[in-house]
GUMAR-61507 format. One record per residue (C-alpha): residue number from 1; chain; x, y, z. Coordinates in pm, whole numbers, always signed. Example, Ala and Ser with C-alpha at 12.3 -4.5 7.8 and 13.67 -1.06 7.14 Angstrom:
+-----+-----+--------+--------+--------+
| seq | mol |     xx |     yy |     zz |
+-----+-----+--------+--------+--------+
|   1 |   A |  +1230 |   -450 |   +780 |
|   2 |   A |  +1367 |   -106 |   +714 |
+-----+-----+--------+--------+--------+
//
This chain:
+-----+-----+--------+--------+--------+
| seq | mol |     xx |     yy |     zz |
+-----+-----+--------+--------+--------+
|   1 |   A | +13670 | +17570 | +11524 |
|   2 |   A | +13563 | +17261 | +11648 |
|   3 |   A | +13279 | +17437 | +11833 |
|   4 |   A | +13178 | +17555 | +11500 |
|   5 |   A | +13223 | +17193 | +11276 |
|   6 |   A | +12981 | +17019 | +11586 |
|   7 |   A | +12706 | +17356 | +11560 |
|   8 |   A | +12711 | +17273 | +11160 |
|   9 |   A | +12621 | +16930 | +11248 |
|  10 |   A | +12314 | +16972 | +11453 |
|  11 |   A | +12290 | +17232 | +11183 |
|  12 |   A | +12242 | +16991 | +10952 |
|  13 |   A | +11998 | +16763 | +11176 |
|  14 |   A | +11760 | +17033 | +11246 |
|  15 |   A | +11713 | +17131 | +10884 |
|  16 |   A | +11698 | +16761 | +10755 |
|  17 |   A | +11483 | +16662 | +11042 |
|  18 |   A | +11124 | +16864 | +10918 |
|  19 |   A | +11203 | +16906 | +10571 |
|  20 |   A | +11225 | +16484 | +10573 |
|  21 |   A | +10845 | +16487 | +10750 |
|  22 |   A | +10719 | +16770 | +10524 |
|  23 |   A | +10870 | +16587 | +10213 |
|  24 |   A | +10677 | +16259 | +10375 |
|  25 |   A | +10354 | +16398 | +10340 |
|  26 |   A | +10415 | +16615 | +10049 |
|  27 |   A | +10544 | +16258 |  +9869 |
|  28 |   A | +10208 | +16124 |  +9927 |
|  29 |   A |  +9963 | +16364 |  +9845 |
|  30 |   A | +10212 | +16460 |  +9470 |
|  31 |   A | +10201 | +16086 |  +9428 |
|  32 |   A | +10570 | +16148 |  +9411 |
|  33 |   A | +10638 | +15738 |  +9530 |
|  34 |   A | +10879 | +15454 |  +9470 |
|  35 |   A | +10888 | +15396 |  +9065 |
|  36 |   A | +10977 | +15082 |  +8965 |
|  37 |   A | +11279 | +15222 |  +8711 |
|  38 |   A | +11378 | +15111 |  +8365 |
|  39 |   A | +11292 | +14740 |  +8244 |
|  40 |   A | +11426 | +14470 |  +8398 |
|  41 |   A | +11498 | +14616 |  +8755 |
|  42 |   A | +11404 | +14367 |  +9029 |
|  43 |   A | +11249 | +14533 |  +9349 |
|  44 |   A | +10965 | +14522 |  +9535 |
|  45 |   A | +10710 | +14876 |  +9502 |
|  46 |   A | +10580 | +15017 |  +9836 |
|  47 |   A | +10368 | +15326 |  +9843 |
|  48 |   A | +10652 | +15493 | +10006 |
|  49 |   A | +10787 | +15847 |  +9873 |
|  50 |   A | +11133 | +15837 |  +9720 |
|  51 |   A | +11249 | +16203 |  +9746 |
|  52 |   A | +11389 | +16218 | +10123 |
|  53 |   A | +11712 | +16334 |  +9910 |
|  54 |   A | +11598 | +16713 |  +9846 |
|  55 |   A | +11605 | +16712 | +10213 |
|  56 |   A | +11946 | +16586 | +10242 |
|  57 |   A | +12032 | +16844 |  +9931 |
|  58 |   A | +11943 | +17153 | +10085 |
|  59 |   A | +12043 | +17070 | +10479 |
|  60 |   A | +12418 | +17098 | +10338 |
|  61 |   A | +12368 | +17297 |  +9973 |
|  62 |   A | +12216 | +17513 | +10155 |
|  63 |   A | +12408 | +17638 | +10464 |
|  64 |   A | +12724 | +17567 | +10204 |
|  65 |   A | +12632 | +17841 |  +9961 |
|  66 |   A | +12549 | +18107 | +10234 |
|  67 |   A | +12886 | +18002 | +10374 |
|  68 |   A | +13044 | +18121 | +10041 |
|  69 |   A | +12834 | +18378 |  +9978 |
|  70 |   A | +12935 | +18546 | +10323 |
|  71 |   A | +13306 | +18482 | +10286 |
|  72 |   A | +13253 | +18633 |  +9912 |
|  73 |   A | +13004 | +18935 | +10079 |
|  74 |   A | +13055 | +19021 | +10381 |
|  75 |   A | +13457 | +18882 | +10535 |
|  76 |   A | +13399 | +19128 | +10813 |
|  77 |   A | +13117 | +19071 | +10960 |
|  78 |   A | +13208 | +18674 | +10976 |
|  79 |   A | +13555 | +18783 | +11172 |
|  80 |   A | +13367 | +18978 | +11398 |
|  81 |   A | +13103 | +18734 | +11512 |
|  82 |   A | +13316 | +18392 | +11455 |
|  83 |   A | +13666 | +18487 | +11563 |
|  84 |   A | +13793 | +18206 | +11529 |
|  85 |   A | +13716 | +18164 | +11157 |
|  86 |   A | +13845 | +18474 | +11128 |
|  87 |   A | +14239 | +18307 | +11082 |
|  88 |   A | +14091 | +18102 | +10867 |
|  89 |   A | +13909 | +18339 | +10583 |
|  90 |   A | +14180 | +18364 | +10332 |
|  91 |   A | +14243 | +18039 | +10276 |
|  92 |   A | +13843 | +17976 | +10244 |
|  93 |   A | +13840 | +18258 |  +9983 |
|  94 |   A | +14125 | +18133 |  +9837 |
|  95 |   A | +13954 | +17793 |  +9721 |
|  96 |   A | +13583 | +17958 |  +9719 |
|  97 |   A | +13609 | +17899 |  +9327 |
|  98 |   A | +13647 | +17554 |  +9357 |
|  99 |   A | +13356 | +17520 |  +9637 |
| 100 |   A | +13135 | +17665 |  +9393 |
| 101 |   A | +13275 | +17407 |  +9137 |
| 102 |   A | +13184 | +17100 |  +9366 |
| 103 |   A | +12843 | +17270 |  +9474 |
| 104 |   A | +12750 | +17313 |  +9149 |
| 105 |   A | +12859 | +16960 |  +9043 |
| 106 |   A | +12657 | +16882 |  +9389 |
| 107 |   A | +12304 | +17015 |  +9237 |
| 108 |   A | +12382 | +16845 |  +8863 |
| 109 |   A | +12431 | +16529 |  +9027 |
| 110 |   A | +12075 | +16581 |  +9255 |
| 111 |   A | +11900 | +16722 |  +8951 |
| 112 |   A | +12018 | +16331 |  +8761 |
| 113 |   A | +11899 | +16152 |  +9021 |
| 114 |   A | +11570 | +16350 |  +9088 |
| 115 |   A | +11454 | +16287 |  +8688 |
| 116 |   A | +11578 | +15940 |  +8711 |
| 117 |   A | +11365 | +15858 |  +9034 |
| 118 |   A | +11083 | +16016 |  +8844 |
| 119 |   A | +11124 | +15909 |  +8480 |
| 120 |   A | +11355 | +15601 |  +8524 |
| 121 |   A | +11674 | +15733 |  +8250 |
| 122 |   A | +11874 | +15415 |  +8079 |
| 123 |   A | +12188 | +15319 |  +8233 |
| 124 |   A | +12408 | +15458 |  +7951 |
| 125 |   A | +12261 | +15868 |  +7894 |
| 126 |   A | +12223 | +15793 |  +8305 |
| 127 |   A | +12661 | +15753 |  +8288 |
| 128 |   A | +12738 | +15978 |  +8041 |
| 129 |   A | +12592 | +16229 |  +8293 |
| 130 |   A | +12773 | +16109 |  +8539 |
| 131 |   A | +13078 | +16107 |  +8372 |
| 132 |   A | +13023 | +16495 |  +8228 |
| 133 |   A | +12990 | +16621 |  +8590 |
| 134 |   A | +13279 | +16408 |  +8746 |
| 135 |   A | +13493 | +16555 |  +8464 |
| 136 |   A | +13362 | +16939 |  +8490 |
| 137 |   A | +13441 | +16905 |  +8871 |
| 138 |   A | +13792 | +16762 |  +8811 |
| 139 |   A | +13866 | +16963 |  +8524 |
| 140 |   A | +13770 | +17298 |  +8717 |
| 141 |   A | +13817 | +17230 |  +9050 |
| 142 |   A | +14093 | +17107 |  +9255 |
| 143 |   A | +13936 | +16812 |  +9309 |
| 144 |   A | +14257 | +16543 |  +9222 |
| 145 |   A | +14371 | +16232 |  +9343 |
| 146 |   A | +14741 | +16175 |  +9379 |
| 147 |   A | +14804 | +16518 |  +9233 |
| 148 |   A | +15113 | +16571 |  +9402 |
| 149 |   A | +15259 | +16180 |  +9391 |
| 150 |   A | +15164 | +16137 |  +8985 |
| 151 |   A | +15294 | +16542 |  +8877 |
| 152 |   A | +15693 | +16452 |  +8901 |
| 153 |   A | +15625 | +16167 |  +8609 |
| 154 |   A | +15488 | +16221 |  +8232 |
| 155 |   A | +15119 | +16189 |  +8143 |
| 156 |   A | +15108 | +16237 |  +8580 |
| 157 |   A | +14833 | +16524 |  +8560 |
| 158 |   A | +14623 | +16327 |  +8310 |
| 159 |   A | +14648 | +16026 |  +8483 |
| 160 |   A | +14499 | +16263 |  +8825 |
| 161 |   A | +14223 | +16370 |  +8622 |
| 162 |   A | +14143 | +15993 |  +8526 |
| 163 |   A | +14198 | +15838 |  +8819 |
| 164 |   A | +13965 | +16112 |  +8984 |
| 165 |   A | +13696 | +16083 |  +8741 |
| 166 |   A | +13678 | +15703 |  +8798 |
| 167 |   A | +13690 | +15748 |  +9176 |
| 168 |   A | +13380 | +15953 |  +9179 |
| 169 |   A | +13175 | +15774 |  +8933 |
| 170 |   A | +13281 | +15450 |  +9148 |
| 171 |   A | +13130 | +15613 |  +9483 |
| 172 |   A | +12857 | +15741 |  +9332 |
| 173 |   A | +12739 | +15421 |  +9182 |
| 174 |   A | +12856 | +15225 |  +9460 |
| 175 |   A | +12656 | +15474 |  +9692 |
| 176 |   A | +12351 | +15400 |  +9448 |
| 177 |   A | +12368 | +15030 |  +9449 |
| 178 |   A | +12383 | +14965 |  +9830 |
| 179 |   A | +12041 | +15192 |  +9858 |
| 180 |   A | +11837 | +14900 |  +9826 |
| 181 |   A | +11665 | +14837 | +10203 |
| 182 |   A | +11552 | +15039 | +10446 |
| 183 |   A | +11854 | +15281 | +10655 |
| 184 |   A | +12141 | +15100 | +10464 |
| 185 |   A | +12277 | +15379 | +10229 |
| 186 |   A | +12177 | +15656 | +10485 |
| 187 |   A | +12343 | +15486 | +10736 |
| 188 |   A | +12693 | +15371 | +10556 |
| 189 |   A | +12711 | +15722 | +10395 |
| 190 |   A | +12680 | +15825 | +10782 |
| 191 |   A | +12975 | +15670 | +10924 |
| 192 |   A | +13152 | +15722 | +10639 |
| 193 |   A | +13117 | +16078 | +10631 |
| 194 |   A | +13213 | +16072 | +11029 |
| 195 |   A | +13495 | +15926 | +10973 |
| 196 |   A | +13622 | +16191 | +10686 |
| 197 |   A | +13509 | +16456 | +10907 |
| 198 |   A | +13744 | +16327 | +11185 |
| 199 |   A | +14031 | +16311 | +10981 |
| 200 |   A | +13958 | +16643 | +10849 |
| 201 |   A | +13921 | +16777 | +11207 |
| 202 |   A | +14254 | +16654 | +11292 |
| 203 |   A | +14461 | +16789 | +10999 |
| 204 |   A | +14280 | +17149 | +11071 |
| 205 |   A | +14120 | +17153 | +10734 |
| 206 |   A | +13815 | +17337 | +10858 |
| 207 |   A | +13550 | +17382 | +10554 |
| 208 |   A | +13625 | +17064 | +10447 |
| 209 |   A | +13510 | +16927 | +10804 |
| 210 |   A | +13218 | +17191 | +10798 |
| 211 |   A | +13061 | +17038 | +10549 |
| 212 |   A | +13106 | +16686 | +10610 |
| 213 |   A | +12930 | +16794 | +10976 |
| 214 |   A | +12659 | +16901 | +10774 |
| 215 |   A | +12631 | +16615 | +10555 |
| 216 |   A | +12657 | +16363 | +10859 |
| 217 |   A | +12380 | +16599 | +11082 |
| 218 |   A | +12174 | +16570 | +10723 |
| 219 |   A | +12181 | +16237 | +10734 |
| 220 |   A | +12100 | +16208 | +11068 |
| 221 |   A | +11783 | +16362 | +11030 |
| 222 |   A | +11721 | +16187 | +10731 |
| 223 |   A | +11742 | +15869 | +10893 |
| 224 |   A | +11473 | +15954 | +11140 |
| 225 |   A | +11239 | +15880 | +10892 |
| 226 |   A | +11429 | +15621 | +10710 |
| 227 |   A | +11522 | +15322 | +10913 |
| 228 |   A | +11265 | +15047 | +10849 |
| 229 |   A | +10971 | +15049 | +10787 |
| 230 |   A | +11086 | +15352 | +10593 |
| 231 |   A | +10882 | +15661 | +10537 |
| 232 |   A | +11052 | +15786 | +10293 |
| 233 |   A | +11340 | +15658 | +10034 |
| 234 |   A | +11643 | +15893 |  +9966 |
| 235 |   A | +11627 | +15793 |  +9622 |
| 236 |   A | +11848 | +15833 |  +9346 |
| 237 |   A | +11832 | +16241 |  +9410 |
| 238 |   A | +11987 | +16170 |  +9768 |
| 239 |   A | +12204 | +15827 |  +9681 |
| 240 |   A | +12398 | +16043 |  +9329 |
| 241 |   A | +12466 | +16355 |  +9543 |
| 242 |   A | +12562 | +16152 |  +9886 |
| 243 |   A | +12815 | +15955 |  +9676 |
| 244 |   A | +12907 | +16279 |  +9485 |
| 245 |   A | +13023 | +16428 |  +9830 |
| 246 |   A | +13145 | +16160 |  +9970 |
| 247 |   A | +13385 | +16084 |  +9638 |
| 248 |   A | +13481 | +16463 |  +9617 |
| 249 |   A | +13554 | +16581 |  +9979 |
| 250 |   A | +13761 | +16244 | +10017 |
| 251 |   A | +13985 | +16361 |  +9717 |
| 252 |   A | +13960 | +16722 |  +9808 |
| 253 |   A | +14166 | +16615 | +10146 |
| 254 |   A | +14479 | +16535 | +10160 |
| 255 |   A | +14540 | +16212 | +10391 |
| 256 |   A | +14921 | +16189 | +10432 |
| 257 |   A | +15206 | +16455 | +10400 |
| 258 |   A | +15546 | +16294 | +10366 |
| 259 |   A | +15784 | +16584 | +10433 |
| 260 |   A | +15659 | +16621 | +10766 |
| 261 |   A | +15665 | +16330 | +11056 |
| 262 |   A | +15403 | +16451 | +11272 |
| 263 |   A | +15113 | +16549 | +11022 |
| 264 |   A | +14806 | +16427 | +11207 |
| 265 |   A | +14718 | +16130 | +10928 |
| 266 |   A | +15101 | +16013 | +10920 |
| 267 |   A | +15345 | +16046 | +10668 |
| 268 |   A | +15323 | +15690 | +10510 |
| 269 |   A | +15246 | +15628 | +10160 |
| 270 |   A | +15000 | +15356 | +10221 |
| 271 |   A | +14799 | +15662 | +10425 |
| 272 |   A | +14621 | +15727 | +10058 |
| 273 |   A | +14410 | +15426 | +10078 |
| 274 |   A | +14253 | +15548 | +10359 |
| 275 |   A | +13916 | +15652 | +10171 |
| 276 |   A | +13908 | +15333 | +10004 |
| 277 |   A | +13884 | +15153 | +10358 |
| 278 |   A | +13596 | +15344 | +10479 |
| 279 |   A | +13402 | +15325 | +10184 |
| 280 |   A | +13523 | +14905 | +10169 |
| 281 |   A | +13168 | +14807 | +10249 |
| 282 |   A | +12971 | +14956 |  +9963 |
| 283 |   A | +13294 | +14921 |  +9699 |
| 284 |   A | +13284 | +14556 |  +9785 |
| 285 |   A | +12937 | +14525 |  +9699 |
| 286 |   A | +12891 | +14718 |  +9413 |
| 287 |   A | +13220 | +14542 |  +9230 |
| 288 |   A | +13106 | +14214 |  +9317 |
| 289 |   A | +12751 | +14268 |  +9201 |
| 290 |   A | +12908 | +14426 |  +8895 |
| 291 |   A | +13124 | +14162 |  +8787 |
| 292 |   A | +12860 | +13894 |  +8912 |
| 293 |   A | +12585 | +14106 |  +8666 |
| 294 |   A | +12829 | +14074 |  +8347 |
| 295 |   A | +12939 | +13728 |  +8394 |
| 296 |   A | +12589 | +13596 |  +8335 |
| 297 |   A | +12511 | +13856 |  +8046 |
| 298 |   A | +12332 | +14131 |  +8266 |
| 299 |   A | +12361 | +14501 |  +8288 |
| 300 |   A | +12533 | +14607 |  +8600 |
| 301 |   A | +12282 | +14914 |  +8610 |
| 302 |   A | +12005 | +14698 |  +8600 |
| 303 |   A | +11892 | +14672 |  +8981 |
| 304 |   A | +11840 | +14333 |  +9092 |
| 305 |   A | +11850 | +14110 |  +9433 |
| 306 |   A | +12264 | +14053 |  +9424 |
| 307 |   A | +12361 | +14219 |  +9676 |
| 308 |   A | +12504 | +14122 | +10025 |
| 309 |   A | +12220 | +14292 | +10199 |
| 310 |   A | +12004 | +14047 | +10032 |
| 311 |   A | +12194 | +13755 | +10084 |
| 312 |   A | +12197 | +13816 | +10458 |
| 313 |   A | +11803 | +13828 | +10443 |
| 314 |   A | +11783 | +13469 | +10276 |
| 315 |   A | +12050 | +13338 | +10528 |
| 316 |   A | +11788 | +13423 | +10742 |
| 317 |   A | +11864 | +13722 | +10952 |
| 318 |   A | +11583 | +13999 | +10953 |
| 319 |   A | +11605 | +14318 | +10715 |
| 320 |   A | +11663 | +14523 | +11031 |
| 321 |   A | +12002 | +14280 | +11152 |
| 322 |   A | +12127 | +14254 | +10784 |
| 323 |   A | +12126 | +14674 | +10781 |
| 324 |   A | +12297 | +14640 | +11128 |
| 325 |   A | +12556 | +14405 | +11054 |
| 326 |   A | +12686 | +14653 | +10746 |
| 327 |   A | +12657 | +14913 | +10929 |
| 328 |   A | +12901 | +14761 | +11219 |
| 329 |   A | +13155 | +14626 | +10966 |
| 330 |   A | +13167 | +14957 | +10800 |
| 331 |   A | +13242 | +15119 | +11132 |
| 332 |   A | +13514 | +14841 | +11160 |
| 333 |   A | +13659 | +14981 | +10888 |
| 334 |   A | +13643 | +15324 | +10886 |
| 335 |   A | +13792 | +15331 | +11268 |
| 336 |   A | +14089 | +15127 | +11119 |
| 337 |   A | +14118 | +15330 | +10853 |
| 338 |   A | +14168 | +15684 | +10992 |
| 339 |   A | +14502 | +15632 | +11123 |
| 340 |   A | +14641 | +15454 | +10846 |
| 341 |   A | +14905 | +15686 | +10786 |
| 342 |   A | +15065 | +15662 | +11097 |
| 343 |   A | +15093 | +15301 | +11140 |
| 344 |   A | +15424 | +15147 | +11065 |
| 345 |   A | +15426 | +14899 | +10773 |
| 346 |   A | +15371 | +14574 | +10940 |
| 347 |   A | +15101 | +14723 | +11143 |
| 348 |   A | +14937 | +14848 | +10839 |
| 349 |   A | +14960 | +14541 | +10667 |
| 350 |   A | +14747 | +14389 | +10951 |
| 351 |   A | +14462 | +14619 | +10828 |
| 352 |   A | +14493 | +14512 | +10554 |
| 353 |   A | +14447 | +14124 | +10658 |
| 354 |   A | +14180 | +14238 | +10820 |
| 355 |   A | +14004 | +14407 | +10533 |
| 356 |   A | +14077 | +14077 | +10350 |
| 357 |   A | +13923 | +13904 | +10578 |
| 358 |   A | +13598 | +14084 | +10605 |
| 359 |   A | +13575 | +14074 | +10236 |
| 360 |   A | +13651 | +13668 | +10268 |
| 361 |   A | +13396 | +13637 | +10522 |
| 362 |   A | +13086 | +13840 | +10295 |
| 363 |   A | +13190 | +13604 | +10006 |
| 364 |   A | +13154 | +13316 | +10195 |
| 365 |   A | +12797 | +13468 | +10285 |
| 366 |   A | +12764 | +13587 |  +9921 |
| 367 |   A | +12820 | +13219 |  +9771 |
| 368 |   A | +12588 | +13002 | +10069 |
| 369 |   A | +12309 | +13128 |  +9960 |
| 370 |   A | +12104 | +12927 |  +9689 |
| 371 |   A | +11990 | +13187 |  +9441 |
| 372 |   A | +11663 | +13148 |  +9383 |
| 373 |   A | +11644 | +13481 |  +9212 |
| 374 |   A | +11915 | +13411 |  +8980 |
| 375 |   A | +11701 | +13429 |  +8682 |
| 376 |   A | +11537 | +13785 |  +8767 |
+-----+-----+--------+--------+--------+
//
């Protein structure tokens, strides 16, 4: 099976990989180019096409839905050429339903971002959309958060629901908000998804790692084309639906098991933050530019020149370092992240320090900077 979740991921590079050139020069000749979104966003127009993300759609919606249609179709014929999946087919078709849930919620979320890249929606109808699929996933699927720790008290499977509503509107926005220079989103969404996929690998759960291997190799090929100077933007087509997977195959997995000692992620209850640790980067960024937005009167869904990306361009590092430098400290965390579960308390509570610490040392950044753009 591991053969298999590494095949997906080139998988996933080699369909990414020409659809991201073809959607390069189709971009330019539809005229199909960075919009400068509702009133009042702050960003600077290059004649650059923004729909890269229909390439990163379809490199894992794609091989995803003719996954499920052949486990749905034709069960034989996958034993017989993939024996090793073969072990593995009832428990597939036993959650098939709520794959076709997520995928579903996968191509609402692209379709939002693809009319918003093109006719810039307001931040509220933009939300409620949001919202609607978040809850029609949760609400269907078995996408939950703390199912099992919140069912033994009252109001626990409402609080689930909730709790996983907010979790993937959170990604998804976070996701969103750290897309704002060349490679950055592509590449944090990279190693973040690398890092699930590892964890999945290691606790056996197979379709879950199959399709993070596509998402990373989809990425991958993405990126290609993305790193600065970009040739194409993922937009918010590719930035919703990365998020959207990201937020929904971290709560589809279960990170810690406490009735048994040597599941692969540990046992320990602090093992449940783990997704919040590899996605620390872009959370950090998007709740600080949040609250920063609000305290002086601004909408938080009103793109500006806030974030830490930014600020390490005016503390003088190029665009090209400042994308580097995130990328590295979300690797940080996502390496210390994965084996949460298994440390022992006061080892765990040093990742924690260190998380702290990080997020002390991009404030610091955050507040050095003059703000020059304060008033945009």
């Amino acid at each position: 099976m591991i053969g298999l979740v590494l095949a997906l991921l080139l998988v996933g590079f080699a369909l990414a990989l020409p659809a991201t050139w073809l959607l390069v020069r189709l971009g330019h000749r539809v005229g199909a180019l960075d919009s400068p979104g509702v009133a009042g966003h702050v960003k600077e127009l290059r004649r650059v096409p923004n729909i890269g993300g229909i390439a990163i759609f379809w490199a894992v919606a794609g091989p995803l839905a003719a996954g499920l249609a052949a486990v749905t179709f034709a069960p034989e014929a996958i034993a017989e050429r993939l024996p090793g999946v073969a072990a593995h087919l009832d428990r597939i078709a036993a959650a098939r339903g709520a794959w076709c849930t997520i995928l579903l919620g996968a191509l609402a979320m692209h379709l939002v971002g693809l009319i918003d890249d093109r006719r810039a929606l307001r931040a509220w109808p933009k939300l409620f959309l949001q919202i609607a699929i978040a809850l029609g996933t949760t609400l269907v699927s078995d996408v939950r958060l703390l199912a099992n720790f919140l069912a033994a008290y009252p109001g626990g499977e409402f609080a689930s629901v909730v709790l996983t509503v907010a979790w993937i509107i959170v990604v998804v926005n976070a996701v969103n908000f750290i897309d704002n220079m060349d490679g950055l989103a592509g590449g944090i969404a990279l190693i973040a998804a690398l890092a699930f996929m590892v964890a999945t690998m290691l606790t056996a759960q197979w379709f879950v790692a199959s399709t993070l291997a596509l998402l990373v190799g989809a990425l991958g090929g993405f990126l290609v084309f993305n790193v600065a100077p970009a040739r194409i933007f993922m937009g918010d087509g590719g930035s919703l639906f990365v998020g959207y997977m990201l937020a929904t195959l971290a709560a589809r997995t279960v990170y810690i098991d406490t009735d048994h000692e040597g599941y692969a992620l540990g046992s320990a209850w602090y093992g449940v933050f783990m997704p919040i640790i590899v996605l620390a980067i872009p959370l950090y960024d998007g709740v600080y530019v949040t609250l920063w937005r609000i305290s002086r009167g601004k909408s938080p869904f009103i793109g500006g020149h806030e974030h830490i990306s930014h600020r390490l361009v005016e503390l003088g590092l190029s665009k090209r370092r400042a994308v580097g430098v995130l990328w590295l400290l979300t690797a940080v965390t996502a390496m210390s992240a994965i084996g949460l579960g298994l440390l022992r308390p006061w080892q765990a509570a040093l990742v924690g320090l260190q998380l702290l610490g990080i997020f002390a040392v991009m404030a610091v950044l955050e507040t050095s900077v003059r703000r020059p753009r304060d008033d945009a």
